[in-house]
NUBAZA-191922 format. One record per residue (C-alpha): residue number from 0; x, y, z. Coordinates in nm, 2 decimals, padded with zeros to 4 digits. Layout:
N
<pt><k>NUM</k><px>X</px><py>Y</py><pz>Z</pz></pt>
...
This chain:
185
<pt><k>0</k><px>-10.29</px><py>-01.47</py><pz>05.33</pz></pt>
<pt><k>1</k><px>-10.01</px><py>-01.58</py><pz>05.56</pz></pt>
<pt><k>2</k><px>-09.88</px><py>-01.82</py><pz>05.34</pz></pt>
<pt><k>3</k><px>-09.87</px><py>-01.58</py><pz>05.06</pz></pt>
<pt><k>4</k><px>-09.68</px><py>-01.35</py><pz>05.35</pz></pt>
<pt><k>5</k><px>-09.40</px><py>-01.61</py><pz>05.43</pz></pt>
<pt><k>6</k><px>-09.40</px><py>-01.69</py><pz>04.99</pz></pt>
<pt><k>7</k><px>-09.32</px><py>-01.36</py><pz>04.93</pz></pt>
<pt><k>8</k><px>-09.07</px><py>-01.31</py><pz>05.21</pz></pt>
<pt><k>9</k><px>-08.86</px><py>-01.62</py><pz>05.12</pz></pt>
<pt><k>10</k><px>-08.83</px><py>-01.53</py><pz>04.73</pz></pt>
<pt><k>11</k><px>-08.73</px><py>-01.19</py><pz>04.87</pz></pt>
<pt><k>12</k><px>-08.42</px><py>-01.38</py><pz>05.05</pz></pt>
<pt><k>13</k><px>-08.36</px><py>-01.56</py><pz>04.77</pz></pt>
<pt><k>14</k><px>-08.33</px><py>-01.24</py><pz>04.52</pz></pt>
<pt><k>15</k><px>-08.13</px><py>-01.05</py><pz>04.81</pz></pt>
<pt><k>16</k><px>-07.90</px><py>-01.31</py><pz>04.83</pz></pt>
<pt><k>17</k><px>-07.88</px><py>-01.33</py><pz>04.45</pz></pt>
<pt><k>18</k><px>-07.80</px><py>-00.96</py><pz>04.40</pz></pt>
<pt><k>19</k><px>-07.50</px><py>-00.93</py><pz>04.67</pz></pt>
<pt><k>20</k><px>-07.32</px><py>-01.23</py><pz>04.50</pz></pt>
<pt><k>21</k><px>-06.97</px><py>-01.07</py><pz>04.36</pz></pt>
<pt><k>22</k><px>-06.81</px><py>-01.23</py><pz>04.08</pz></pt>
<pt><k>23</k><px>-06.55</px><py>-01.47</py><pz>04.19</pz></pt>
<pt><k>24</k><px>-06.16</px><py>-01.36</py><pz>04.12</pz></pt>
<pt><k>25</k><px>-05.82</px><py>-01.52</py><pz>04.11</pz></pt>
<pt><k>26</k><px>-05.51</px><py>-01.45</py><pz>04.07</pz></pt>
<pt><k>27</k><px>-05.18</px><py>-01.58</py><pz>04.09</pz></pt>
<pt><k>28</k><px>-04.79</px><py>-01.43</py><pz>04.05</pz></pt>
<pt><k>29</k><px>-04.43</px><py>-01.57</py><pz>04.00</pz></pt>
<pt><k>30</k><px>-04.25</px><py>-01.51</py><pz>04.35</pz></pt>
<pt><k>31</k><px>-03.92</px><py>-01.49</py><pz>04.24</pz></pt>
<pt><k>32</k><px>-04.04</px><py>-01.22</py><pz>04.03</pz></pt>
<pt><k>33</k><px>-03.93</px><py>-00.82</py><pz>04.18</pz></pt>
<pt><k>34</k><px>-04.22</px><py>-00.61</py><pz>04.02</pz></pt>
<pt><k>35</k><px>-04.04</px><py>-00.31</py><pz>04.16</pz></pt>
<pt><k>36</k><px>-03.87</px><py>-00.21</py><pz>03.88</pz></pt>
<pt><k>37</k><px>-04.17</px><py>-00.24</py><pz>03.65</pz></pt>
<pt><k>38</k><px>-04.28</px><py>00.13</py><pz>03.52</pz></pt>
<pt><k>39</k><px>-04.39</px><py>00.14</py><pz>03.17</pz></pt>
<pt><k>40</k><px>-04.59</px><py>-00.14</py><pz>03.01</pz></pt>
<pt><k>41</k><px>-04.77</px><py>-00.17</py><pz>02.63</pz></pt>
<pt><k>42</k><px>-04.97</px><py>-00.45</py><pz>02.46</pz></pt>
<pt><k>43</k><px>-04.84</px><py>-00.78</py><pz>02.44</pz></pt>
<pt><k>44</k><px>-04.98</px><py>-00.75</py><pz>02.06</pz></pt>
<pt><k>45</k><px>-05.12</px><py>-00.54</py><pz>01.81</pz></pt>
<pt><k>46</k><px>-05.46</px><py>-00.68</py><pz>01.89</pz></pt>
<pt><k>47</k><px>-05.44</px><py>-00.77</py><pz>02.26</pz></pt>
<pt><k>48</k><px>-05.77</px><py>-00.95</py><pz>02.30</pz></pt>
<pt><k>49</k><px>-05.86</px><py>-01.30</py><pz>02.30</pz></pt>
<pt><k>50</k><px>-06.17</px><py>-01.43</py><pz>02.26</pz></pt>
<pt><k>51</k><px>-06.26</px><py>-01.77</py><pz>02.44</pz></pt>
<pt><k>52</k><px>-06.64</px><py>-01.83</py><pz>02.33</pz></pt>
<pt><k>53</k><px>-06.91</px><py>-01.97</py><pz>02.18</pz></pt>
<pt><k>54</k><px>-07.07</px><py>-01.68</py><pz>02.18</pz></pt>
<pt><k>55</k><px>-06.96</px><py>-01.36</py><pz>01.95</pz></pt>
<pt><k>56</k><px>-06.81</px><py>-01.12</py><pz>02.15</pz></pt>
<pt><k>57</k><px>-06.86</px><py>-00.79</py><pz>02.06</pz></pt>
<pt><k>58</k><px>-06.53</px><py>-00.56</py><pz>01.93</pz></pt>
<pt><k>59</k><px>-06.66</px><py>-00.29</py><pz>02.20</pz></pt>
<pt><k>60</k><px>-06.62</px><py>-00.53</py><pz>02.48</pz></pt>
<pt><k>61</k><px>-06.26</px><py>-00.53</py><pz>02.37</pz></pt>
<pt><k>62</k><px>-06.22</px><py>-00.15</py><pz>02.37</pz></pt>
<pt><k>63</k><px>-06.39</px><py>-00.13</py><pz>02.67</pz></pt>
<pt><k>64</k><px>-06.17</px><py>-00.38</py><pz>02.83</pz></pt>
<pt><k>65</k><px>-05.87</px><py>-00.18</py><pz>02.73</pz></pt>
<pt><k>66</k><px>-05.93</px><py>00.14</py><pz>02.84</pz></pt>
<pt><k>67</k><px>-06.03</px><py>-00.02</py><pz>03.16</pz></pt>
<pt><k>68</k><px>-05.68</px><py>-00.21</py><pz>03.17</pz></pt>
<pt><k>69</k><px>-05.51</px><py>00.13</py><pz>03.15</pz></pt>
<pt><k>70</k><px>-05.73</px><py>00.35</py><pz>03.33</pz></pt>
<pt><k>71</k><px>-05.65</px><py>00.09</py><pz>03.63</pz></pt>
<pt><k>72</k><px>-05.31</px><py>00.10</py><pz>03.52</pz></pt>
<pt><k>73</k><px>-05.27</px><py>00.50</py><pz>03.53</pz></pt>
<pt><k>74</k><px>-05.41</px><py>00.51</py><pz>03.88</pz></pt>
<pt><k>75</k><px>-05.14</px><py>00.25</py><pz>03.98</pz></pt>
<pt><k>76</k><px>-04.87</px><py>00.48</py><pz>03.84</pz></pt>
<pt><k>77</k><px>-04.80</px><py>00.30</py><pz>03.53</pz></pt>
<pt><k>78</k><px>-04.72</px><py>00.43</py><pz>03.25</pz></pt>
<pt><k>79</k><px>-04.85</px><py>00.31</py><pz>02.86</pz></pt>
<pt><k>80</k><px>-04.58</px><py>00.30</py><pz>02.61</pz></pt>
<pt><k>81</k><px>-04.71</px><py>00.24</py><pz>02.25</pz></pt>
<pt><k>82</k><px>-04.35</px><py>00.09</py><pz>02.12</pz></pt>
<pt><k>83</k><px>-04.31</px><py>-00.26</py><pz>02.29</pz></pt>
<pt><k>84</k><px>-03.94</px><py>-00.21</py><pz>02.32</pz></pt>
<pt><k>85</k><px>-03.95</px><py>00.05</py><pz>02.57</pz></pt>
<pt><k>86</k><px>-04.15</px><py>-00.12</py><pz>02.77</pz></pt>
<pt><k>87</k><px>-04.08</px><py>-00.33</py><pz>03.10</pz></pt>
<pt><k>88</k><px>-04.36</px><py>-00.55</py><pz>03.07</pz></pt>
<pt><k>89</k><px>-04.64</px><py>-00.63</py><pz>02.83</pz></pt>
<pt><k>90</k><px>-05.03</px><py>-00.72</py><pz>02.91</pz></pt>
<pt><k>91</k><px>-05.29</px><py>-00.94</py><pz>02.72</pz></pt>
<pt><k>92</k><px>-05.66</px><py>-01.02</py><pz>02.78</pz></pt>
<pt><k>93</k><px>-05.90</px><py>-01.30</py><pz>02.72</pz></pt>
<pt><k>94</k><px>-06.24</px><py>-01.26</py><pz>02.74</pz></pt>
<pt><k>95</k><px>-06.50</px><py>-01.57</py><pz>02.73</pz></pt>
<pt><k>96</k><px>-06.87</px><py>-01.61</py><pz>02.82</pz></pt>
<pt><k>97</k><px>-07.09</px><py>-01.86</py><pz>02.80</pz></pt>
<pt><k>98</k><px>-07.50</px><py>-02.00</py><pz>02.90</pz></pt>
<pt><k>99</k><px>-07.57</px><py>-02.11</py><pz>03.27</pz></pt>
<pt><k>100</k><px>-07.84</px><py>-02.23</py><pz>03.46</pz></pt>
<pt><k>101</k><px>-07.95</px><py>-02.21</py><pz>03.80</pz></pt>
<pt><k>102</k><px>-08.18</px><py>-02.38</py><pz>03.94</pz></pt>
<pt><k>103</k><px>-08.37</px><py>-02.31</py><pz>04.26</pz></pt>
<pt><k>104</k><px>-08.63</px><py>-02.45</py><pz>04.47</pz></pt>
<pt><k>105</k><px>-08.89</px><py>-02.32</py><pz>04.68</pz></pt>
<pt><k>106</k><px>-09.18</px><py>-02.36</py><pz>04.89</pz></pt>
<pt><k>107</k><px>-09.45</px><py>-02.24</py><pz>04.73</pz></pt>
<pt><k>108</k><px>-09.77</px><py>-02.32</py><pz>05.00</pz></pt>
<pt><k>109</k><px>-09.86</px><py>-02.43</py><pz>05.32</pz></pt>
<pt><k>110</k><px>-10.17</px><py>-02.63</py><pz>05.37</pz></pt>
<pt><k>111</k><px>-10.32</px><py>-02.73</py><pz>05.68</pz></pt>
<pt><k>112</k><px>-10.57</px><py>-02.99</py><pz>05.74</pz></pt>
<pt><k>113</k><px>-10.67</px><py>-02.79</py><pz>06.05</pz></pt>
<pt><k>114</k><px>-10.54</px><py>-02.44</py><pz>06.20</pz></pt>
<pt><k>115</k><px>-10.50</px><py>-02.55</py><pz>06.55</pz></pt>
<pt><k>116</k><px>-10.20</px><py>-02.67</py><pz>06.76</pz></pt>
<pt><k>117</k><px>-10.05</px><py>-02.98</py><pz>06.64</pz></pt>
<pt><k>118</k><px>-10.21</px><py>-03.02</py><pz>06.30</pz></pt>
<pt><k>119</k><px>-10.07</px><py>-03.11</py><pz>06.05</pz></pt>
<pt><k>120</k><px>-09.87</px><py>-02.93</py><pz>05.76</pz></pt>
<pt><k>121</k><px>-09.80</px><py>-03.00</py><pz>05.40</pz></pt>
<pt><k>122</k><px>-09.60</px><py>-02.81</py><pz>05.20</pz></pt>
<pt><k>123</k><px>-09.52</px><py>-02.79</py><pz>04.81</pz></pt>
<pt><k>124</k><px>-09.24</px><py>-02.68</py><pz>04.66</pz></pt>
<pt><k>125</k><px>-09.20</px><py>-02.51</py><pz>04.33</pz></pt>
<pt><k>126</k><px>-08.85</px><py>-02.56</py><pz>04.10</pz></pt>
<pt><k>127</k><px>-08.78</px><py>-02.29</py><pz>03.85</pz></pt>
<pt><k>128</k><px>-08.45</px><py>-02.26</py><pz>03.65</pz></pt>
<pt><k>129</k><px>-08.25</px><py>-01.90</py><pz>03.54</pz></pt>
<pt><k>130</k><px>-08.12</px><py>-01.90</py><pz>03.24</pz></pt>
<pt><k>131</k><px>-07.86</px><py>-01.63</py><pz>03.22</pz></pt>
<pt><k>132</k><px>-07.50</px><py>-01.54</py><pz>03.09</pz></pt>
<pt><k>133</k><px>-07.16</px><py>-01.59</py><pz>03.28</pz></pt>
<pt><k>134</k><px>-06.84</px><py>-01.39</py><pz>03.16</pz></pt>
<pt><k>135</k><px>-06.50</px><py>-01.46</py><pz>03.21</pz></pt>
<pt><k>136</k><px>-06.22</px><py>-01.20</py><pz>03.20</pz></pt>
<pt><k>137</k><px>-05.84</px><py>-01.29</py><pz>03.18</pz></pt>
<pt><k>138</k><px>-05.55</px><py>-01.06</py><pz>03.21</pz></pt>
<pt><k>139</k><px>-05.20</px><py>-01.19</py><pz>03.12</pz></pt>
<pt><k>140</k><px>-04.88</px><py>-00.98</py><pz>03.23</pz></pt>
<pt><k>141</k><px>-04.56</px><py>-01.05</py><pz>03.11</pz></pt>
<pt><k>142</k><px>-04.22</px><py>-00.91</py><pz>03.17</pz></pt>
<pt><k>143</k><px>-04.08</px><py>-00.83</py><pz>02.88</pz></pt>
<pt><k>144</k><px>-03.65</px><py>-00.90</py><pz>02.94</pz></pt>
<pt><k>145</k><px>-03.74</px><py>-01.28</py><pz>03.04</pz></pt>
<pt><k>146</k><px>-04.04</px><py>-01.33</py><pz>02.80</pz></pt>
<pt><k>147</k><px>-04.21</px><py>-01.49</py><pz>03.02</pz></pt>
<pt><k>148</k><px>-04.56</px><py>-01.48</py><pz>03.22</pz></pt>
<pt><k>149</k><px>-04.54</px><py>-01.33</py><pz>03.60</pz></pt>
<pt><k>150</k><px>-04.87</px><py>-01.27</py><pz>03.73</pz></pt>
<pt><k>151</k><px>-05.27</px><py>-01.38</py><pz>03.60</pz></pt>
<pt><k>152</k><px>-05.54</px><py>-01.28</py><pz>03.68</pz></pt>
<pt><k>153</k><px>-05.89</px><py>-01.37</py><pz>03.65</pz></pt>
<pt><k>154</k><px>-06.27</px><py>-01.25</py><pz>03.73</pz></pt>
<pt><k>155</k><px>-06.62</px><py>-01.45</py><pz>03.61</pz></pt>
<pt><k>156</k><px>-06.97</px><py>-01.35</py><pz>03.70</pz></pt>
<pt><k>157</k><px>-07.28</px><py>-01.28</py><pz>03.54</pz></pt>
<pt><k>158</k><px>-07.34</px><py>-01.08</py><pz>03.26</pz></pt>
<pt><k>159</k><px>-07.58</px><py>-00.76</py><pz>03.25</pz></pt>
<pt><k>160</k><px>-07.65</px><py>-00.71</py><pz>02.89</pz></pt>
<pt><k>161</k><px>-07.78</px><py>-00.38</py><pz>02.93</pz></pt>
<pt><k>162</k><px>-07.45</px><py>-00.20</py><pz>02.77</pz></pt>
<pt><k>163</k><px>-07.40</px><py>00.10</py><pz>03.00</pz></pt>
<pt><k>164</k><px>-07.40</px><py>-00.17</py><pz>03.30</pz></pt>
<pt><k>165</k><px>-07.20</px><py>-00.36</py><pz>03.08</pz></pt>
<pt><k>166</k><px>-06.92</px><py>-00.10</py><pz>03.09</pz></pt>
<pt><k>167</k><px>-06.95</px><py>00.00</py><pz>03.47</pz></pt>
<pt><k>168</k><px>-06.95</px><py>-00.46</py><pz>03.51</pz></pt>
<pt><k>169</k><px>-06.61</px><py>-00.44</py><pz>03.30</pz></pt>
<pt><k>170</k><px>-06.43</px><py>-00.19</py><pz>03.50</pz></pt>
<pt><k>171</k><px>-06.55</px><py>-00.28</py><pz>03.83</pz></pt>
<pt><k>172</k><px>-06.41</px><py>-00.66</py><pz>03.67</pz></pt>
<pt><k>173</k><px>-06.07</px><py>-00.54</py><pz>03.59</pz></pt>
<pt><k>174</k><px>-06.04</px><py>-00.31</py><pz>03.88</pz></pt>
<pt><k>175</k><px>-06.07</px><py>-00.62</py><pz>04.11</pz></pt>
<pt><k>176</k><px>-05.84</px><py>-00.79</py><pz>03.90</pz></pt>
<pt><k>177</k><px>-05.61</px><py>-00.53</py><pz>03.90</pz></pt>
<pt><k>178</k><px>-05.65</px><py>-00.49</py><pz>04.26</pz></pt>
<pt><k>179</k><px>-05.36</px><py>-00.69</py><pz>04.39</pz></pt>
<pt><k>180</k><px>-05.09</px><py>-00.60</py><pz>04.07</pz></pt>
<pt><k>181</k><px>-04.83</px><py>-00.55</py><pz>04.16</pz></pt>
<pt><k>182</k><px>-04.80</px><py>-00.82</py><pz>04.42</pz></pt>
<pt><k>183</k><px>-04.68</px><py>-00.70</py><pz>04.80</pz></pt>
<pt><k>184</k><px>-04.81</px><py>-00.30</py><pz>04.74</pz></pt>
């Protein structure tokens, strides 16, 4: 029974500290750029998405993603412009995923040869592997006078493939993307 009782209470850790893990992000800017002056932005291209994958990536994901982009956007105080021209800079995505594996160990029992002070203790450890889906999202910015990139950024984590926790895993995504454009607000 107590061994069962310190089993359970490890693999409880071990899923605890498997659900608070945030997907990683990065980003990164051009310093000499001023994104002061930036106010209206559009799609780099007609079809802004990239895919990066061995895996097929569905067309939704990709409306998802944009409506995310200029949700985030909007809230920022940018404003979408459909001609290109008017713009003051433009924004592309690329979206990968692909297979990982985690591996774990554990104990899994505690023997005894005798319960009493100074006996002694074996234990036995059970592996297991996780087989589950990573993402990747990348956003692009551009300005659109030089033609030329000025900030990236980039988030990765695991994939839920349960589709309305898809959604709510793509805009929490690019919101923390998003979080630090434009550089210095």
């Amino acid at each position: 029974m107590k061994n069962r009782i310190i089993f359970l209470f490890l693999f409880s850790l071990i899923l605890l500290s498997c659900a608070s893990q945030r997907g990683k992000v990065f980003t990164d800017f051009d310093s000499a750029q001023s994104f002061s002056e930036y106010k209206k932005y559009s799609w780099a291209k007609d079809e802004p998405m990239t895919i990066n994958s061995r895996f097929p990536v569905s067309a939704l994901v990709g409306m998802h993603i944009q409506k995310a982009i200029e949700s985030t956007m909007k809230s920022k105080g940018f404003q979408f412009v459909d001609n290109r021209a008017d713009a003051d800079f433009v924004v592309s995505f690329t979206v990968g995923s692909r297979e990982a594996v985690e591996i774990y160990t554990m104990p899994s029992s505690v023997y005894s040869g005798d319960w009493r002070w100074g006996g002694q203790y074996f234990t036995t450890y059970e592996t297991r592997s996780f087989r589950y889906k990573e993402g990747a999202i990348s956003i692009d910015i551009f300005d659109k006078a030089r033609n030329s990139p000025v900030w990236h950024g980039v988030a990765s984590g695991r994939i839920d493939e349960e589709s309305s926790e898809q959604t709510e895993g793509i805009n929490r995504a690019v919101e923390a993307i998003l979080e630090t454009f434009p550089p210095g607000t």
